[in-house]
Each structure stands twice: as structure tokens, then as C-alpha cells.
VEXTORDO-22032 format. One record per residue: residue number from 1; residue in three letters; x negated, y, z negated of N, C-alpha, C, O in turn. Coordinates in Angstrom, 3 decimals. Example, Ala and Ser with C-alpha at 12.3 -4.5 7.8 and 13.67 -1.06 7.14 Angstrom:
2
LUMVEX  pos  code      n.px      n.py      n.pz     ca.px     ca.py     ca.pz      c.px      c.py      c.pz      o.px      o.py      o.pz
LUMVEX    1   Ala   -13.190    -5.690    -7.800   -12.300    -4.500    -7.800   -13.200    -3.300    -7.800   -14.236    -3.319    -8.465
LUMVEX    2   Ser   -12.850    -2.250    -7.080   -13.670    -1.060    -7.140   -12.900     0.030    -7.870   -13.409     1.138    -8.039
END
This chain:
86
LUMVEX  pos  code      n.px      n.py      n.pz     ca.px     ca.py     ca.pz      c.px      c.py      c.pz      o.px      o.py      o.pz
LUMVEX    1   Unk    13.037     7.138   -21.673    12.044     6.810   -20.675    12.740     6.602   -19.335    13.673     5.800   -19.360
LUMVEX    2   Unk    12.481     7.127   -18.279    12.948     7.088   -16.778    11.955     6.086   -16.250    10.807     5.728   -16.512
LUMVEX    3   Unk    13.108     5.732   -15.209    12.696     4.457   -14.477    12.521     5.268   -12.639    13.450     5.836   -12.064
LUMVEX    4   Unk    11.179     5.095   -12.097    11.187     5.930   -11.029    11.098     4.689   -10.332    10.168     3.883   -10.344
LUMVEX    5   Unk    12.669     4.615    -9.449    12.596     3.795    -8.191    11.969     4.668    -6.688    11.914     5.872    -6.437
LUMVEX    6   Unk    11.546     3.420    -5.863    10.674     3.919    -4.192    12.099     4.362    -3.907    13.158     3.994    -4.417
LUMVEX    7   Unk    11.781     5.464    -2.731    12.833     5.798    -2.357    12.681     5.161    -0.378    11.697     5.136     0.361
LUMVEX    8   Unk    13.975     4.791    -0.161    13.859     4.482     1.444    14.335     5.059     1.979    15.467     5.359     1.597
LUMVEX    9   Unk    13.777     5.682     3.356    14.495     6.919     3.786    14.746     6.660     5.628    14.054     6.369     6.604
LUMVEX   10   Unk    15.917     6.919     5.377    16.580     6.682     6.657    16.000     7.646     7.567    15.517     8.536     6.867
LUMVEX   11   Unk    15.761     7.969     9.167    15.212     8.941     9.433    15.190     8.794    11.138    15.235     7.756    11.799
LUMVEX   12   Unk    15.105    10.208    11.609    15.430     9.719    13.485    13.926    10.782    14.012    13.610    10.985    15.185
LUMVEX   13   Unk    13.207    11.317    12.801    12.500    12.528    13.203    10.585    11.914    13.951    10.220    10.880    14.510
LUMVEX   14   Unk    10.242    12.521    13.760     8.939    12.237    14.832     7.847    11.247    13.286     8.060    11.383    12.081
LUMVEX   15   Unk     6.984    10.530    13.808     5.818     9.630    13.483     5.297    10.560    12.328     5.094    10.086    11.210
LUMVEX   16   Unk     5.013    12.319    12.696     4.157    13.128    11.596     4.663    13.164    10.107     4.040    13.498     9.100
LUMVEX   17   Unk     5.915    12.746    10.234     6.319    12.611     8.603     6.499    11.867     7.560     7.349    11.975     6.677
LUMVEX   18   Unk     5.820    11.246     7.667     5.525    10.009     6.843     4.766    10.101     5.517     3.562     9.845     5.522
LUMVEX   19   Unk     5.394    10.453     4.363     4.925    10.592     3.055     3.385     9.640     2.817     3.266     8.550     3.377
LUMVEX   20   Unk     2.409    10.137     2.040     1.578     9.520     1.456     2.072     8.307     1.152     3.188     8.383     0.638
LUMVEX   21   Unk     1.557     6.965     1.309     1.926     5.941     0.464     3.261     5.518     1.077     3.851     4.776     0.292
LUMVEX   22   Unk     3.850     5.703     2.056     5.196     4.598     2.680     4.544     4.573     4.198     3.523     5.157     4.562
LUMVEX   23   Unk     5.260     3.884     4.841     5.184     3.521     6.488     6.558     3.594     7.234     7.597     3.490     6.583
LUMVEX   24   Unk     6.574     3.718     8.181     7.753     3.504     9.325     7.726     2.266     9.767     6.758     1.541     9.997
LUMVEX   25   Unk     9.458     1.968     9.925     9.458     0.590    10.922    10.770     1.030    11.442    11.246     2.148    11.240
LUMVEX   26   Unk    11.417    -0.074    12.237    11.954     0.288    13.237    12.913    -0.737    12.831    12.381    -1.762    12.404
LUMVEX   27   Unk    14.242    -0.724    12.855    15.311    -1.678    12.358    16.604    -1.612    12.816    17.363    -0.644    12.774
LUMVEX   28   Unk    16.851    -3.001    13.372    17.784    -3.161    14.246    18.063    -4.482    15.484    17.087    -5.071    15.950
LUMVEX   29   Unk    19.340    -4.800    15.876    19.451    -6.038    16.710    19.653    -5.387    18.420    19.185    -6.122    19.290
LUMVEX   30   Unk    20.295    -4.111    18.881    20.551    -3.453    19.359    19.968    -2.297    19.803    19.274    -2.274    20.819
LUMVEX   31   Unk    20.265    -1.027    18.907    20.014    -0.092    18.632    18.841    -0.335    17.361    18.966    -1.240    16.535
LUMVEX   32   Unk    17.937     0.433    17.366    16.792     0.295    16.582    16.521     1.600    15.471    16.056     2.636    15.946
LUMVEX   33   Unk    16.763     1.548    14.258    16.720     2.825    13.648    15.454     3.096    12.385    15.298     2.270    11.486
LUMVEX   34   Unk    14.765     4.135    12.466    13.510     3.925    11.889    14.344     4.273    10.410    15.424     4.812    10.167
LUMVEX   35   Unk    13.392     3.747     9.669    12.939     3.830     8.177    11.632     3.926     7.340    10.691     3.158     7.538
LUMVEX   36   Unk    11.614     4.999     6.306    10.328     5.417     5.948    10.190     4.312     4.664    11.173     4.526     3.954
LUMVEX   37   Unk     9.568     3.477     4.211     9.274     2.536     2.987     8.211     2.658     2.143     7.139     3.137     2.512
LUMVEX   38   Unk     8.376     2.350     1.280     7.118     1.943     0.234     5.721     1.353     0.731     5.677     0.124     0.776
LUMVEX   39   Unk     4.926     1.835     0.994     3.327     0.238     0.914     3.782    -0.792     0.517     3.996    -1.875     1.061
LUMVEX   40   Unk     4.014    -0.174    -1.087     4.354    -1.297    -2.414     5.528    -2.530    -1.742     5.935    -3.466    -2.431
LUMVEX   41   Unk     5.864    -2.349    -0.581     6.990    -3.433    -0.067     5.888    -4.431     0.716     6.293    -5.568     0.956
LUMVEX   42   Unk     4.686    -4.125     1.080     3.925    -4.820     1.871     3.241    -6.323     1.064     2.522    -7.204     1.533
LUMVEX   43   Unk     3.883    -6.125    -0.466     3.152    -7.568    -1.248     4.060    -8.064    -1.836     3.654    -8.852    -2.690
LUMVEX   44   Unk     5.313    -7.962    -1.776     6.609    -8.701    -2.183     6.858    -9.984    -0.830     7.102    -9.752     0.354
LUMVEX   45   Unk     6.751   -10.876    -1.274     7.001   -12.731    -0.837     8.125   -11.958     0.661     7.804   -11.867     1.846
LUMVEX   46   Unk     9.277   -11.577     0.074    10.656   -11.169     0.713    10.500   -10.472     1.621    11.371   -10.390     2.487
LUMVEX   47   Unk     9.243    -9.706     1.694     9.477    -8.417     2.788     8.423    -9.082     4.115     8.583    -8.842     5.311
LUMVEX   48   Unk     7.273   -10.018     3.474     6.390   -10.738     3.557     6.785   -11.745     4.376     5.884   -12.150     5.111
LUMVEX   49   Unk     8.092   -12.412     4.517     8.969   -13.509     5.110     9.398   -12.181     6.277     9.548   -12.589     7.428
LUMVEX   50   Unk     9.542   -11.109     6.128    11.016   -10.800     6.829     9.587    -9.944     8.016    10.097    -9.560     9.069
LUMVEX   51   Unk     8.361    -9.719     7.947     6.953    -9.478     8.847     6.694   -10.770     9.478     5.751   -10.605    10.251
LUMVEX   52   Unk     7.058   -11.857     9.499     6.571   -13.115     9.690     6.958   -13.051    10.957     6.245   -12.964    11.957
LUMVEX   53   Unk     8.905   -13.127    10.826    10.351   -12.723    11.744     9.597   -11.731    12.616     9.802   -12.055    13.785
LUMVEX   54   Unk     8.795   -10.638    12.546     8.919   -10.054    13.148     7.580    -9.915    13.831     7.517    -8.898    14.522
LUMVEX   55   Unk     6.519   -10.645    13.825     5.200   -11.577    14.230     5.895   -12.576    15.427     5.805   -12.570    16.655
LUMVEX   56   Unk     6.443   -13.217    14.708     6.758   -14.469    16.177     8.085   -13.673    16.888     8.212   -13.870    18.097
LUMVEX   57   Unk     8.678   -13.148    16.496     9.761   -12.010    17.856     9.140   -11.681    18.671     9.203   -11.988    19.861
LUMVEX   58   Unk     8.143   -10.709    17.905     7.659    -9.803    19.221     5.945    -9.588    19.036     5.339    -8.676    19.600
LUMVEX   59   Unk     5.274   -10.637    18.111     4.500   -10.572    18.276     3.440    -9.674    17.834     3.056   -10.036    16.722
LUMVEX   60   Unk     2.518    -8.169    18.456     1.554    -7.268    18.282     2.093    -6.632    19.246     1.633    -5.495    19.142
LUMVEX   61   Unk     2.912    -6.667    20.284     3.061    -5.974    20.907     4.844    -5.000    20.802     5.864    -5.147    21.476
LUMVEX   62   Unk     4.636    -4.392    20.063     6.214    -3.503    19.850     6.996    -2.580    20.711     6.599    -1.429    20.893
LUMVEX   63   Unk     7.869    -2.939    21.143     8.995    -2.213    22.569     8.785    -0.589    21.675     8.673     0.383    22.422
LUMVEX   64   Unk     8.739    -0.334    20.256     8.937     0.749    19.692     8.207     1.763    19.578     8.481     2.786    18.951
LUMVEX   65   Unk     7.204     1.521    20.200     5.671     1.739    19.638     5.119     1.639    18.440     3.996     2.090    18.212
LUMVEX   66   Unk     5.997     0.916    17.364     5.986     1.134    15.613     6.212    -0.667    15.406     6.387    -1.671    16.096
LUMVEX   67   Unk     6.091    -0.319    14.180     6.695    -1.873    13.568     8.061    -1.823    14.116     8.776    -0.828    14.234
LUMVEX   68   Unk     8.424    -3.556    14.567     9.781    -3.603    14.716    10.203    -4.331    13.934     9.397    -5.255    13.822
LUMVEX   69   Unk    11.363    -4.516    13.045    12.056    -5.714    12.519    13.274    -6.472    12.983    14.338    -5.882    13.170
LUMVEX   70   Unk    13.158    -7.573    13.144    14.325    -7.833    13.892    15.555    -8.514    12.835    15.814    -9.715    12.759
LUMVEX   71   Unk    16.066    -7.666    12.241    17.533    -8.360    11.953    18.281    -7.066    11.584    17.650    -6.019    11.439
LUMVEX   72   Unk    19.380    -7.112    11.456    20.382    -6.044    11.271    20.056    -5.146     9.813    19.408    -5.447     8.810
LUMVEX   73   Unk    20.988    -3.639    10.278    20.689    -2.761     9.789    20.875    -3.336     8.044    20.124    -3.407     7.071
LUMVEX   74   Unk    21.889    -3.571     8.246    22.530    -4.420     6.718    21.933    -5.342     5.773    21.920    -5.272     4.544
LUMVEX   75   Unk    21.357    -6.366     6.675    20.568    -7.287     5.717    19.341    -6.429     5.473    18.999    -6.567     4.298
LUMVEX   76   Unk    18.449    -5.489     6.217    17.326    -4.990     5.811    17.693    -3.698     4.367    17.039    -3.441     3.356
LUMVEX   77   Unk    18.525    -3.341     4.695    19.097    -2.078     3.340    19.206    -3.659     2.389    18.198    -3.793     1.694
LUMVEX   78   Unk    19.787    -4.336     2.304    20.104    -4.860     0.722    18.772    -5.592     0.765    18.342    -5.735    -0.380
LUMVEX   79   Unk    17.961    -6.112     1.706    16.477    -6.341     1.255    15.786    -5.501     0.540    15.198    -5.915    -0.459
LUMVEX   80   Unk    15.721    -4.106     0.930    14.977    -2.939     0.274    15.436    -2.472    -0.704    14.778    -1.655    -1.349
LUMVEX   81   Unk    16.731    -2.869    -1.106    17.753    -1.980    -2.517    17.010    -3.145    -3.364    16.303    -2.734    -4.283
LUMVEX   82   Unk    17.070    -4.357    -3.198    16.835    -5.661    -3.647    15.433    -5.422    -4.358    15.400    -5.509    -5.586
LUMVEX   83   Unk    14.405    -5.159    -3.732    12.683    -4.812    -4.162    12.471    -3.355    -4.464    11.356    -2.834    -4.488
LUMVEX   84   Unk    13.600    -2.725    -4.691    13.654    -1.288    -5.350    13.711    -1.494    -6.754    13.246    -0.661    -7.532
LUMVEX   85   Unk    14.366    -2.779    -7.212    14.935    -3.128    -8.532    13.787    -3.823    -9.234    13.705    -3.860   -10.462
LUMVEX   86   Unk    12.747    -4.469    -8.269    11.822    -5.130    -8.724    10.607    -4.686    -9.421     9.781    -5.513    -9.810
END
């Protein structure tokens, strides 16, 4: 029996490609680098804390035109490897 993990996809290309069923956000302290995600990340506690961060940063209004998240490239990859397993 196979175990089908979400896949997260790193990506620099335009808004139109966005698989059925994931979203774009924007990630970074600096430099800001998009990523394509799961929905399924939108009801995990963890990802849920880390939208909160990014509510009182910047609010509704995004420098990106997209979701922004504000913490480094690093802690957001082992967040998402982290709820890949889940």
C-alpha cells in the first residue's frame, strides 16, 4: 500500500499555475519566494499559528499581491515537510 504525500512546490512562474486544490504564498524575511501548497495545510493548528504571524505583519493588505508569510525560507520548508508527514 503507498502512502501519497502533498507535494510543495517551489516556484518563480506566473499566478495561472496553480494546481487544483493547493494555493500560492509568498515566503521570506528579505527576498520573498513563492510556493505552491496543499488547501489541506489550511486546517492544521501549525500552519494556522504561522497565518495569524502573517495577519498582524501585514495585515489584508500584501506588498506581494498574494499571501505573504513572514519568517524564513527554512523554518517554513520544515513546517511543510513537518504536515506532509501528518
Amino acid at each position: 500500500m503507498a502512502i501519497r504525500m502533498p507535494r510543495i512546490i517551489k516556484k518563480s512562474s506566473t499566478a495561472g499555475d496553480v494546481p487544483k486544490g493547493h494555493f500560492a504564498v509568498y515566503v521570506g524575511e528579505k527576498q520573498k519566494k513563492r510556493f505552491v501548497i496543499p488547501l489541506s495545510f489550511l486546517s492544521q493548528p501549525a500552519f494556522q499559528d504561522l497565518l495569524s504571524q502573517a495577519e498582524e505583519e501585514f495585515g489584508f493588505d500584501h506588498p506581494m499581491g498574494g499571501l505573504t508569510i513572514p519568517c524564513s525560507e527554512d523554518v517554513f520548508i520544515d513546517l511543510t515537510s513537518s504536515l506532509c508527514r501528518i
